[in-house]
N, C-alpha and C positions, 0 to 999 in steps of 0.2 A: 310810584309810577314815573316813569321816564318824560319830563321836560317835551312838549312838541318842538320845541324851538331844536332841538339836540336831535329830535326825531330827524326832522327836516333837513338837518344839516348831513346828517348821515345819507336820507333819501337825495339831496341834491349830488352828493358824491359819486350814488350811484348812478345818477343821469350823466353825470359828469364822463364816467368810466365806460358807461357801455354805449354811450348816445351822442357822445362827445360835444356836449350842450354844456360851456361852462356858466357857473352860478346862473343858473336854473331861475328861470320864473314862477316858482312854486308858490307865493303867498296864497294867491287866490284858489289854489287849488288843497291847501293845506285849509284853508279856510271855510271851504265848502266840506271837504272829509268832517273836520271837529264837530260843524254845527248836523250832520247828516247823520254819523255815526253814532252823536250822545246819545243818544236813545240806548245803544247795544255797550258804550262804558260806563253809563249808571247805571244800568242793570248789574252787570259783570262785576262791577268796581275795578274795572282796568281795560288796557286793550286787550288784552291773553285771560282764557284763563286755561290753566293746562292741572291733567286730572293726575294723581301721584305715582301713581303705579303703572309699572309700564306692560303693553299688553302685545299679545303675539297677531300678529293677521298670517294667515296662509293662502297665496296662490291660488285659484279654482286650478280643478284640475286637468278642464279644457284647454286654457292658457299653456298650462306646463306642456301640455303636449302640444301643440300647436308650436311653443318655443324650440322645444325637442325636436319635433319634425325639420324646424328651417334651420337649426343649428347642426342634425349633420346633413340636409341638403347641400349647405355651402362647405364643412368641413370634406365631403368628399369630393365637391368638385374642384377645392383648390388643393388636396390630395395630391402628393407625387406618385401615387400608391392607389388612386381609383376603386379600382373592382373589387381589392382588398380591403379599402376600408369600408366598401360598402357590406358585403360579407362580416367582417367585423361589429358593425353595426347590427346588423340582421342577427347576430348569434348572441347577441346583448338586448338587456327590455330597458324600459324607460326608467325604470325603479331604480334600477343598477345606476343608471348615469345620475340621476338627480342622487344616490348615496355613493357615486364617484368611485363605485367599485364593479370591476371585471365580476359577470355572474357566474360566467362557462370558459373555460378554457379553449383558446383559438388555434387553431394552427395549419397556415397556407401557406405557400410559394415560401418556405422557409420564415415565414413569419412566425413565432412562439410566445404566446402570451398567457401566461397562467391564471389560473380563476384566484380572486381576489387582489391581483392588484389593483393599484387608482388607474381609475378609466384615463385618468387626466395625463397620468404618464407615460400609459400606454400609446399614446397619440404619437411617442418619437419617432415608431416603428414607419408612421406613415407620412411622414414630413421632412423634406431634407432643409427645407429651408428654416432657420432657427428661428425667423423674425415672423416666421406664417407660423411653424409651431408654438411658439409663445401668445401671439394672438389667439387660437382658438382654445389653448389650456386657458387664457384670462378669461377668456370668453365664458369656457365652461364653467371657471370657479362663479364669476357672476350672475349666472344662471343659480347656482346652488343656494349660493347665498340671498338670492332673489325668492327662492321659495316659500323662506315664512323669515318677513319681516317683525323685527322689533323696536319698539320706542313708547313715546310718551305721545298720547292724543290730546290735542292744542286746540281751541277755539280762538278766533283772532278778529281784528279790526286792524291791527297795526298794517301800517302803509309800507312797510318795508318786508311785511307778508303778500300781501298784493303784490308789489314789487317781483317776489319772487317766489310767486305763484308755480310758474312751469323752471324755474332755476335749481337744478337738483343736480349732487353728487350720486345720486345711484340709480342711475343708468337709464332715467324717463325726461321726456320731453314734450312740449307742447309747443301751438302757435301763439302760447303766452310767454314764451320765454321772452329774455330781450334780446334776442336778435331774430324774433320772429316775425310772421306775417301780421298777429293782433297784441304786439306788443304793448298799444296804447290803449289796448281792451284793460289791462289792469288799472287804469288811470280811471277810467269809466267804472269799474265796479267799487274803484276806491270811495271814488265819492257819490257814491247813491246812498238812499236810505234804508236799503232790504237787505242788500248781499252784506254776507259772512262767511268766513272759511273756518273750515275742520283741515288737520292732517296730523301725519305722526311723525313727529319728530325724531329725529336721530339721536344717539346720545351725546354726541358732540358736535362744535359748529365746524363748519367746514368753508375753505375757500371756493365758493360756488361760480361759473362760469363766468358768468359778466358782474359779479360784485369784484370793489375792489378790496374789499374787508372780511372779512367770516361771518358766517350767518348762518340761521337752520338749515340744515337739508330736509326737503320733505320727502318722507319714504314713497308719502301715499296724501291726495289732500281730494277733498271735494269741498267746491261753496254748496250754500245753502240762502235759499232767502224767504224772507219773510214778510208778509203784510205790515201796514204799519199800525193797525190793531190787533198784531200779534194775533190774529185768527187763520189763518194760511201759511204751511210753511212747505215750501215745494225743496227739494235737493237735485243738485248737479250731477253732471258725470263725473263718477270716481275716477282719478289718474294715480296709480298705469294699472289699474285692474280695478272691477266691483268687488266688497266681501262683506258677505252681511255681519256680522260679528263685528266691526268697524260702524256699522249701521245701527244695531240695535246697543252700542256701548254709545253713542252720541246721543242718541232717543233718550236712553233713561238715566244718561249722566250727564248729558247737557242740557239737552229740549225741557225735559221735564222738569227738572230743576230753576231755571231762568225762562221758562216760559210755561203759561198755563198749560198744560195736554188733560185736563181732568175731561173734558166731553169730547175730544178727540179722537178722528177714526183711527186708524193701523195705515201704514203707508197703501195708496193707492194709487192706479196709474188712472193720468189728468191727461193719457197722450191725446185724446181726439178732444180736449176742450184746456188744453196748455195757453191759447190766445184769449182766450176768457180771463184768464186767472194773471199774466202777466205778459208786458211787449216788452222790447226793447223801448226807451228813449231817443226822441230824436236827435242824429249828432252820437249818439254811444259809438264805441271802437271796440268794443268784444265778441269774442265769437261766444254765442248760449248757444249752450248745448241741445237748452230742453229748446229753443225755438228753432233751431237751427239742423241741428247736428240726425243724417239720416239713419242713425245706427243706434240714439242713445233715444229711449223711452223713460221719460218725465212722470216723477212719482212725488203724492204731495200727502201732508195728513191737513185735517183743517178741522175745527170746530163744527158738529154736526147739527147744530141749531143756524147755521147758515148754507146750509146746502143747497136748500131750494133756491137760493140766490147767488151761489158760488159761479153758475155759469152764463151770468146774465150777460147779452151780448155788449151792453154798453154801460157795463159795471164801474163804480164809480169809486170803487174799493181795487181797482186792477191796479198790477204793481208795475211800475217804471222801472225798465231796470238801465243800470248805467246811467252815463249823460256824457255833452258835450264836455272838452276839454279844451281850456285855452294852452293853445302856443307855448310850451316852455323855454322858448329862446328867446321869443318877444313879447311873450306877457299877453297878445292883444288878437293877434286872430285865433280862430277857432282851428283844431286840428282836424282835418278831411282824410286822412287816409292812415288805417290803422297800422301800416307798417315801420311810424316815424312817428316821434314825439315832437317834432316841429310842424308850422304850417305849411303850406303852398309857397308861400315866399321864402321861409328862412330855408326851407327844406332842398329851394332850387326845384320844384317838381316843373312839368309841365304838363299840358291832358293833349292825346291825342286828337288831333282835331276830326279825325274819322271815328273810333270805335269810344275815345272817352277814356282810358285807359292812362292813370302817369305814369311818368316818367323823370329821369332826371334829362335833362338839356341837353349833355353829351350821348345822352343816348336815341337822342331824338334824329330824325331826319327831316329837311325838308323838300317839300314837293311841291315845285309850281308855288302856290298862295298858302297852300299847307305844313302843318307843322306835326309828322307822323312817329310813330313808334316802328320799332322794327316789323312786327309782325306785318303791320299795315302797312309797313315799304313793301317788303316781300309781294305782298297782294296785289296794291296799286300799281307800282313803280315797274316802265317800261321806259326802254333806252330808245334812241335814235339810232342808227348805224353811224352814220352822217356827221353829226354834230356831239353825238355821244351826252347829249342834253336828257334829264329824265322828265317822265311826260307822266302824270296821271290817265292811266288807257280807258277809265272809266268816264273823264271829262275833255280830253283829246283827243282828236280825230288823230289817230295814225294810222297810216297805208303798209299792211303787208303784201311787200314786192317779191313775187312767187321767182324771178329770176334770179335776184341776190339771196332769197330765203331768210331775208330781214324787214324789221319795221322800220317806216323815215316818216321824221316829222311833214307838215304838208307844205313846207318851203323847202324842207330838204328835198323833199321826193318832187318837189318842181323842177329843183335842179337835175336831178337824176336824169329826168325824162328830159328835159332841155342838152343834157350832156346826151345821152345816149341819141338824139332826133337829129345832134350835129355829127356825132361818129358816122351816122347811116349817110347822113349828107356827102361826107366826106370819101367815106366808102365808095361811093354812088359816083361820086366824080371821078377816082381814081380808076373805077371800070372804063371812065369812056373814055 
């Protein structure tokens, strides 16, 4: 088993490269992982444990079409060739393009395309640009290859899988990635006591976006977490697809194996009682799917001599999931916003002092006493004519002057009227 100290030093590299946090304030977070996780490396006998043989997942077939649909909505509209490649399209089925071959032979506006060649090369007919033609043949080959992935399925604790969670060579992303919106969500599921990941490894490491070194690519990953009497074990959303065959090869080659399943139900869905069974922590930085996310439906299997108590409102068995995260720049304050792996101060953020909202500094405005974000400039922020001074119009009296068809502060607009009451004066005298 890999040294944590060798661990850490690899995982600081990474903060280093993608977060530009040098020498990282990791102990106490490396230290809270160790003592959280032992539970799932003495079971295991390691961080990983990955199964020998490597196994196939395939694409539902929803998805494929659905990919197919938007890949030639945008290959026809960026088309030099339009109407034809849409006809083109239309004289081809879906099967064809995912086996990259012409089904029917085509022939329009002097276009000739014979049945059986690759769809892919086909594409020159309709493209004069060489660097849009190579985009959507890349496009298509990635699509192909996306159909039914191959590798090895991994169970993990390692911190440098957390890490790089949503960090993939083939072609999926998340708001776990590192340069996403819940980037610090990995940090939070690192060191809890419940969360674990599954995914399928590729068969070779690859230079992955924000690492600075090689590492897995994950084809395909879902966490999973579990009680800490190993009686409840709910699973995440699968990323970049669901497949059950990936589902049921976890159950009875991992679950069952390293964990009891002997009086355990079959997966079940927990969506209208998921708050029973597990919260986020307070301070966590992840986005959960199963608490969160309106589209993914939370399924768990559990011990069925605890059922009748599975959904007690103030169960004392509900699982925490994630936790706070100290500052890895200064070691000391806690991290408030999941976009940044530093605090409020190293980070430079600031909060809107209207909607609550950070920001960085330079992106901040201020107004009058306040300290806003653009949005809440936009809103608030109304100008003088006059003075050209901004005025909060919700806590400033301004006077819209129907004559100039402008707002004036209430000194400016005294002036105004003091100028214009001496013009009329003057006027007045010039008549007699």
């Amino acid at each position: 088993m890999e040294r944590y100290a060798d661990i850490q030093k690899k995982f600081n590299e990474v903060i280093e490269h993608s977060q530009g946090i040098c020498e990282a304030k990791s102990d106490g977070l490396f230290k809270q992982w160790a003592a959280n996780k032992a539970h799932f490396i003495d079971k295991w006998g390691g961080l990983t444990v990955e199964l020998p043989e490597e196994i196939v997942l395939d694409r539902p077939e929803e998805d494929k079409r659905i990919l197919y649909q938007d890949y030639v909505s945008d290959a026809v509209f960026y088309s030099d060739k339009q109407k034809e490649l849409r006809h083109f399209f239309n004289s081809q089925t879906e099967e064809g393009f995912y086996q990259n071959k012409v089904v029917g032979a085509f022939d329009e506006d002097g276009i000739k395309i014979p049945a059986g060649m690759k769809l892919s090369k086909s594409l020159k007919f309709f493209f004069e640009d060489e660097k849009m033609l190579d985009k959507f043949q890349t496009r298509m080959s990635r699509l192909i290859q996306d159909c039914k992935i191959t590798g090895k399925m991994v169970m993990s604790v390692h911190p440098l899988d957390f890490l790089s969670s949503s960090e993939t060579a083939h072609n999926w992303h998340s708001c776990h990635a590192l340069d996403g919106e819940h980037r610090a969500g990995n940090l939070s599921y690192m060191i809890d006591k419940h969360t674990f990941m599954v995914y399928l490894k590729a068969d070779k490491d690859y230079k992955l976006p924000n690492f600075p070194f090689e590492w897995n690519s994950k084809k395909w990953r879902m966490l999973l977490y579990v009680r800490e009497d190993g009686k409840v074990i709910v699973r995440g959303r699968q990323y970049p697809f669901s497949n059950d065959t990936a589902v049921n090869i976890i159950t009875n080659e991992f679950l069952a194996k390293y964990f009891d399943l002997t009086n355990f139900t079959d997966w079940t869905s927990v969506e209208n009682n998921i708050r029973q069974i597990m919260k986020d922590e307070i301070g966590s930085l992840q986005y959960n799917d199963c608490l969160n996310s309106p589209s993914y439906k939370p399924l768990a299997i559990y011990d069925k001599a605890i059922e009748d108590s599975l959904y007690e409102r103030n169960n004392p068995m509900k699982m925490l999931i994630g936790d706070g995260v100290e500052c890895l720049e200064c070691g000391c304050n806690m991290i408030s916003y999941s976009s940044s792996m530093s605090c409020d101060e190293c980070a430079g953020y600031h909060y809107c002092d209207n909607c609550g909202e950070p920001g960085y500094e330079d992106e901040m405005y201020y107004l009058e006493d306040m300290c806003v974000c653009e949005c809440c400039w936009d809103e608030l922020a109304i100008f003088c004519e006059n003075c050209n001074e901004s005025y909060n119009h919700y806590e400033t009296d301004m006077t819209w002057d129907e004559e100039s068809d402008c707002y004036y502060c209430s000194d400016c607009y005294e002036i105004l009227l003091e100028e214009r009451r001496r013009e009329k004066e003057e006027t007045y005298e010039g008549e007699l």
